[in-house]
N, C-alpha and C positions, 0 to 999 in steps of 0.2 A: 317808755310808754307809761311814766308811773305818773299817778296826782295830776296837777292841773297842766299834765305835760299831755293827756291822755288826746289823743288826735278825734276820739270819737264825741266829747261831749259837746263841745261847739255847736254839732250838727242839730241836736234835738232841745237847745234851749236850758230851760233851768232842769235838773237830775234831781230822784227822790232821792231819799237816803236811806239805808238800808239799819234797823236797829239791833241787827245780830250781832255780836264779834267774833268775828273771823281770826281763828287763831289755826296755831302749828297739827300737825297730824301728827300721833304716838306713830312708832313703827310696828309691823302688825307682826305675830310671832311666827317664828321661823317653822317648817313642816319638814319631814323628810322628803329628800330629792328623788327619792327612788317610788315613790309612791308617784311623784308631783310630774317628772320630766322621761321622757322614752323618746326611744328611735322607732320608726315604723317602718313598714313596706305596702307597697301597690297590695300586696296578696292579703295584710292585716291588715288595711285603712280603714276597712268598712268595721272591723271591732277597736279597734284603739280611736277612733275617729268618729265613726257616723252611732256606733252603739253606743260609747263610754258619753256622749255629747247628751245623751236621752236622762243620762243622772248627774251631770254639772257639763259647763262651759269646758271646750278643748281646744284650744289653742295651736296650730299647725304652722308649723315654720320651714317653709320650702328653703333649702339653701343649696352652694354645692361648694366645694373643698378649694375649687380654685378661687369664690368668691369674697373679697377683700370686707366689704359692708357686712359680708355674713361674717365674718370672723367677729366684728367688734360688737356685732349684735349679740351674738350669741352669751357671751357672759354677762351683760345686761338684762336680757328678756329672761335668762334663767334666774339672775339672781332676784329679779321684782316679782316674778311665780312662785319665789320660794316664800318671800315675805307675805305675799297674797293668802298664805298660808291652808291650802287647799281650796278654796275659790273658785281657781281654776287648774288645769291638768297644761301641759306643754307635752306637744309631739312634735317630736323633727322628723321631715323627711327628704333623704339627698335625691334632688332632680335629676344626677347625674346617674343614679343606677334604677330609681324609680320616676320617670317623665312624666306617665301621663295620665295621673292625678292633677299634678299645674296645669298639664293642658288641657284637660276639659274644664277647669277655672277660670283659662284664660289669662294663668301669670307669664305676663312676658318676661318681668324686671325680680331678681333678688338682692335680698332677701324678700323675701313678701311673707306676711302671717296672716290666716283668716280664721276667725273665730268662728267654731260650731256651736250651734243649741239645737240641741232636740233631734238631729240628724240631720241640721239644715247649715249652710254657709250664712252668716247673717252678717257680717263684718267683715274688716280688714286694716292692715297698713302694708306700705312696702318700703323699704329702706331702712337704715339704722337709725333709727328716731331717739332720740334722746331719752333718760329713764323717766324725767314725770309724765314725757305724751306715754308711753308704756301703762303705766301706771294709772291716767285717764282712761284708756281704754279699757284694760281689764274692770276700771270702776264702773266705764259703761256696759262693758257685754256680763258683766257678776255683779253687780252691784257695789255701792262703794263701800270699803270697811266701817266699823260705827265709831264715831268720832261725830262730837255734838255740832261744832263750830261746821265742820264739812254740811253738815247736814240742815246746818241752817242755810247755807251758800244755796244749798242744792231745794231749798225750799224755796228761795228767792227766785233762783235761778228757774222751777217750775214754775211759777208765777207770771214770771215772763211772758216765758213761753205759752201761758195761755193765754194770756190779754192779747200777743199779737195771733195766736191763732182764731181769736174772736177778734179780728180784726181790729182792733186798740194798738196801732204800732207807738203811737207816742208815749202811753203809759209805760208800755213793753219797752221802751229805750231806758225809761229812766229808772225800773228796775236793773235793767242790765247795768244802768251806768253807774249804780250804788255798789255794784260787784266789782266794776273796775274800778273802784275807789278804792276799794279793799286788796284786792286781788288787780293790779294794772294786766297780767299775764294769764289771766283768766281765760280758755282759749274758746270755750262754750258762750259764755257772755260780750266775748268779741263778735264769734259769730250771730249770736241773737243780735247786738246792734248793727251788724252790715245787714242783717236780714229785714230789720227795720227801715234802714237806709232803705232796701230795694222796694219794703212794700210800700212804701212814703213816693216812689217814681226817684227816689233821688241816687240814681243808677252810678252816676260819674262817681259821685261822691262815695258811692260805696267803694269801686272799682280804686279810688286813689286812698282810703281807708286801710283796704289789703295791699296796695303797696308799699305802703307807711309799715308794714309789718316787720321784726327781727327775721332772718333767714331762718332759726330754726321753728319761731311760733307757726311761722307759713306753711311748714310741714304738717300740721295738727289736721287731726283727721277731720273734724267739725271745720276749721277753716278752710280745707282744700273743697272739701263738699260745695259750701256757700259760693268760692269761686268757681268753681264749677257751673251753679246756678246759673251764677252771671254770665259766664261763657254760654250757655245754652240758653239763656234769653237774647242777648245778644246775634246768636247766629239764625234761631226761629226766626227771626224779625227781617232776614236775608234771603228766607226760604220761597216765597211767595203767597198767593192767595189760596187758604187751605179746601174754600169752595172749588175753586178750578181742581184740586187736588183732587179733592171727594169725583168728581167729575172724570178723571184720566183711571182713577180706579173703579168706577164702575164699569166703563168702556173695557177695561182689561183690569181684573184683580189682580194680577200680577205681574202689576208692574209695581216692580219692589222697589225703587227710587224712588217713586211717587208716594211709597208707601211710610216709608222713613223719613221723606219731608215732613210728612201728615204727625208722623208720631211725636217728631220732636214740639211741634208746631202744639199739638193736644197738650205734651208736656208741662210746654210753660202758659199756656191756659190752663192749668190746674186738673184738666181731664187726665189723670193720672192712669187711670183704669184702662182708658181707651188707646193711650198711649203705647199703653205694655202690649195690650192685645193686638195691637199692628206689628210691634215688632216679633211678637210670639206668634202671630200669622206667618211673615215672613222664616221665618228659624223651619216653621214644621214645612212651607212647601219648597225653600232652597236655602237650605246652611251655609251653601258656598258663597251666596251672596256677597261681592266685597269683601274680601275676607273675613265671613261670620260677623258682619259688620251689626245685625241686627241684636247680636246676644252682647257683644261689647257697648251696643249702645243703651242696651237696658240694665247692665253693671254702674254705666255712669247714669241712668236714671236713679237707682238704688243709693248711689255716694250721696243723692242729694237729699232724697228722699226719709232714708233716715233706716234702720233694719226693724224698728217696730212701727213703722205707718204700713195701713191696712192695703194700701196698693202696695207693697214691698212684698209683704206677706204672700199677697194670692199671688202674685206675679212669681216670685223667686218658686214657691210649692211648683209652680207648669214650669216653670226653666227645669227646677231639680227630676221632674218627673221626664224632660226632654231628654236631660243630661246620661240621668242616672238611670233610664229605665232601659 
């Protein structure tokens, strides 16, 4: 996917160009491991976990001994935490003698990691992802090490991301597509131009963009969110007329199927707020609903949404308060 091989610029015409140079990352200096990485329990989570999270980023790695992904993971994520060079903290916790901490998370699948701030879940990944997606992530939930050329990317890369939030997708492509000039594997600038594709209407073309992708960029947290998107625009559009809706729950508030078509429905009409608060309706008068159907569905509002936009924020604080109170 490198240079004029790149599947995305076709899409948006002529691409600005980007006047930073984008060059290599120094590696960042190594910290002690005993400071950096720990093992937890259910009975210490709430101090190695939700306290330690309130003075930097904590990093939580559910695994369990018979699990194969978890084994290759594990000297990976430890060794990019050591380099992060206190950044962020790493805690392991085995599922198998401590459960249900993942289960009030909702991890089905391991490995899975979710990143704490402040004594909140704001992130994640699951599976043995490769060290640079690692490596993005910590840059996302800590910020990234100081490195000029990075910082130029990620200045470009902010740019973007506001033109098309001010509604400019076309500008907003041709920034991103100066990053994939630079960077073809660039996983944030890929996702900014599928994001572009979507708000442009040009849906297909985004959906055969992410197929065009390597097996492991596909994994990147930023890219599965945006397909994600698509998946839930796509299926809103299946759900029916959100009037009639509005209408079956007034007759009966509780009817929670009605209620969860509604939400997704708000979703990808941008009513984000509203979205949550149907399904955070649903959670407080029946959990069992589908199987917890309505907290699983606002984890994958969250994936797309982003961990610092303001409906993630209020939303996850009344999840955490649901959860953990």
């Amino acid at each position: 996917m490198g240079g004029s091989d790149n599947p995305y610029a076709g899409s948006f015409g002529n691409q600005m160009t980007a006047s930073a140079s984008f060059g290599g990352q120094p590696a960042p200096n190594a910290a002690a491991a005993g400071d950096l990485i720990k093992e937890t329990t259910t009975a210490a989570f709430a101090r190695d976990v939700l306290e330690a999270s309130r003075q930097q980023p904590v990093l939580v790695d559910f695994w369990a001994p018979w699990c194969g992904p978890c084994k290759q993971l594990t000297p990976v994520i430890e060794k990019v935490v050591k380099e992060a060079a206190g950044r962020v903290k790493l805690v392991k916790m085995n599922i198998d003698d401590h459960p249900s901490i993942a289960g009030q998370l909702g991890i089905q699948s391991i490995p899975a990691v979710i990143a704490f701030v402040g004594g909140r879940p704001v992130d994640g990944f699951m599976g043995a992802i490769p060290e640079s997606q690692i490596k993005q992530f910590i840059d996302r939930i800590a910020g990234p090490a100081v490195d000029d050329s990075k910082a130029e990317v990620e200045a470009v890369l902010a740019d973007a991301k506001a033109l098309l939030e001010s509604g400019d997708a076309q500008n907003a492509a041709g920034l991103y597509g100066a990053v994939l000039q630079a960077e073809p594997e660039n996983a944030e600038a890929i996702a900014g131009m599928v994001e572009c594709m979507i708000a442009l209407g040009q849906l297909a073309e985004a959906r055969q963009a992410l197929s065009q992708l390597p097996e492991e960029l596909a994994k990147a947290a930023v890219i599965g969110a945006v397909s994600k998107k698509l998946d839930q625009i796509e299926e809103a559009r299946k759900l029916g007329d959100p009037v009639a809706l509005e209408q079956q729950l007034a007759h009966n508030p509780d009817d929670h199927a009605a209620r969860l078509k509604l939400a997704k429905i708000r979703n990808v009409e941008g009513d984000r707020t509203g979205a949550a608060e149907h399904l955070l309706t649903i959670m407080k008068r029946d959990r069992s609903f589908e199987d917890d159907a309505a907290r699983r569905e606002l984890l994958s509002f969250f994936e797309v949404w982003g961990p610092k936009d303001p409906a993630t924020i209020a939303a996850r604080r009344k999840l955490s308060a649901l959860l953990f109170s």
